[in-house]
N, C-alpha and C positions, 0 to 999 in steps of 0.2 A: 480324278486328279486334274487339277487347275494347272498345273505346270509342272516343270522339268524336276524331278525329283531332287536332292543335292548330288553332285558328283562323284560324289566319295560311294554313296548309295547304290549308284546304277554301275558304278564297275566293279561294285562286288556282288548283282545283281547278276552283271555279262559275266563275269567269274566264274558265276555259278554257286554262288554262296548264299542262301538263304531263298533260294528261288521258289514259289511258291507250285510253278508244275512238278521240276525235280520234286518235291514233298509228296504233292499229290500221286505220282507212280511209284513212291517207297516206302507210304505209309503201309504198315502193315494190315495185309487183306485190300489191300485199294488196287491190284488186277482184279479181283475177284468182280464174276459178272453183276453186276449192279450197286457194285459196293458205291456209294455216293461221297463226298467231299460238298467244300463248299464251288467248287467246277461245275460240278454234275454228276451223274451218274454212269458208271464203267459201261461200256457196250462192250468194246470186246478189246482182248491182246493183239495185235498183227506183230507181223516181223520187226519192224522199224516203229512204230507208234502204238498208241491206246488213242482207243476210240470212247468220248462223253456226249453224255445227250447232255447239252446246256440245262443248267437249272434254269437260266430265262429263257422259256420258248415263246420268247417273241414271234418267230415265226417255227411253226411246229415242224419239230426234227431239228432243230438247229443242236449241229453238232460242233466240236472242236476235235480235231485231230492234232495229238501230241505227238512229238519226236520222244522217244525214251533217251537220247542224248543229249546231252545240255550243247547247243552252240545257241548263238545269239541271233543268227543272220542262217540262212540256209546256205550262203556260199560257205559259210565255216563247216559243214560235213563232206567228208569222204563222196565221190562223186557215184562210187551206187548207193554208197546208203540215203544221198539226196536224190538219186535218181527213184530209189524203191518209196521213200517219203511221199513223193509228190506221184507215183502210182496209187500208191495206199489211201489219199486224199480223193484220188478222182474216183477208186473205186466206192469209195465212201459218199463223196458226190453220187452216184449214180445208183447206189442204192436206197437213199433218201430221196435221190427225184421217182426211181420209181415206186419206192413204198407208199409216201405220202401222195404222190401225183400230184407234184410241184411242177410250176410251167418254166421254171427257171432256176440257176444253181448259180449263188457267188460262192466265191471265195476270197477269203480277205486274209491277209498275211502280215501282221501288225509288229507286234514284239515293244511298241513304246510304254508301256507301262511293265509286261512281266517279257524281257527279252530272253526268249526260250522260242526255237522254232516252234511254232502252232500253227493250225490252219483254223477259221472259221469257215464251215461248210453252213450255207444259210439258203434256204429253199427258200424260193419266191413265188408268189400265190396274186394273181391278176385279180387286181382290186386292191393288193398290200398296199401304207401309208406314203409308199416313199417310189411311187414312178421315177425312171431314169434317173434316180440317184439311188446310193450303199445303204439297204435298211441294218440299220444298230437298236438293239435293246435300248430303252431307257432305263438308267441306275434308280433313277427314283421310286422308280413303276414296274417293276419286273412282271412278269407272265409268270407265277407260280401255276403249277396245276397239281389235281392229289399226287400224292406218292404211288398211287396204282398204274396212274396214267404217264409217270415217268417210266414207271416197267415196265408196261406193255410197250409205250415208243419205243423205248431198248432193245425190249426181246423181236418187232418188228424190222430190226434194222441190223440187231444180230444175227436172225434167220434171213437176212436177205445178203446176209457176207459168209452167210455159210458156216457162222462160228456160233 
């Protein structure tokens, strides 16, 4: 997206009306462990979120962690469900740093295009393209890899959450 979508669009976006995560957690069978979307593929349910191995593994394991509540902003949730969120993120972080034995864990907290609280959880690997700056996928050039190797990432990151 080149720019600001029209106005009428993103506040029935922040609404919560046609939100493309809200869909991704209600299509039916889309908890199911590995059910895929065009996000990625389910890793697991937790309390507060769903956890997806990004369909771009730009950098391997790259996850998203979702809110199963629609707010737009993390100040918009109840202050433990944003307090349990942002537990659920780091425990997710730290299962991806040590599954894959990444040297480094961002997290990035966006919402400009689908404003639904999400987390990108993105392992960093010394040698990645982007020292001291936010490595992002590129849209043009995604990192697909087979459908085996999105399961096994999954099932490596779901046996390392215990679920």
């Amino acid at each position: 997206m080149d720019g600001w979508m029209p106005r009428r669009e993103w506040d029935r976006l922040v609404a919560g009306e046609g939100c493309r995560l809200c869909a991704s957690l209600t299509e039916p069978g889309s908890m199911e462990a590995d059910a895929s979307d065009l996000i990625g593929f389910t890793i697991a349910e937790l309390e507060v979120s769903v956890v997806k191995l990004g369909r771009d593994q730009f950098a391997t394991g790259y996850c998203i962690v979702v809110c199963k509540t629609h707010a737009a902003e993390p100040h918009d949730l109840p202050d433990a469900e944003r307090a349990l969120f942002f537990t659920e993120v780091v425990r997710v972080g730290a299962v991806v740093q040590r599954v894959f034995e990444a040297d480094k864990m961002n997290y990035q907290i966006l919402g400009n295009s689908v404003p639904h609280t999400h987390c990108h959880v993105i392992p960093r690997y010394w040698g990645d393209p982007a020292p001291g700056r936010p490595l992002l996928g590129d849209p043009e050039r995604p990192v697909l890899v087979a459908e085996h190797e999105y399961l096994r990432r999954a099932a490596r990151i779901r046996d390392g959450l215990g679920n």
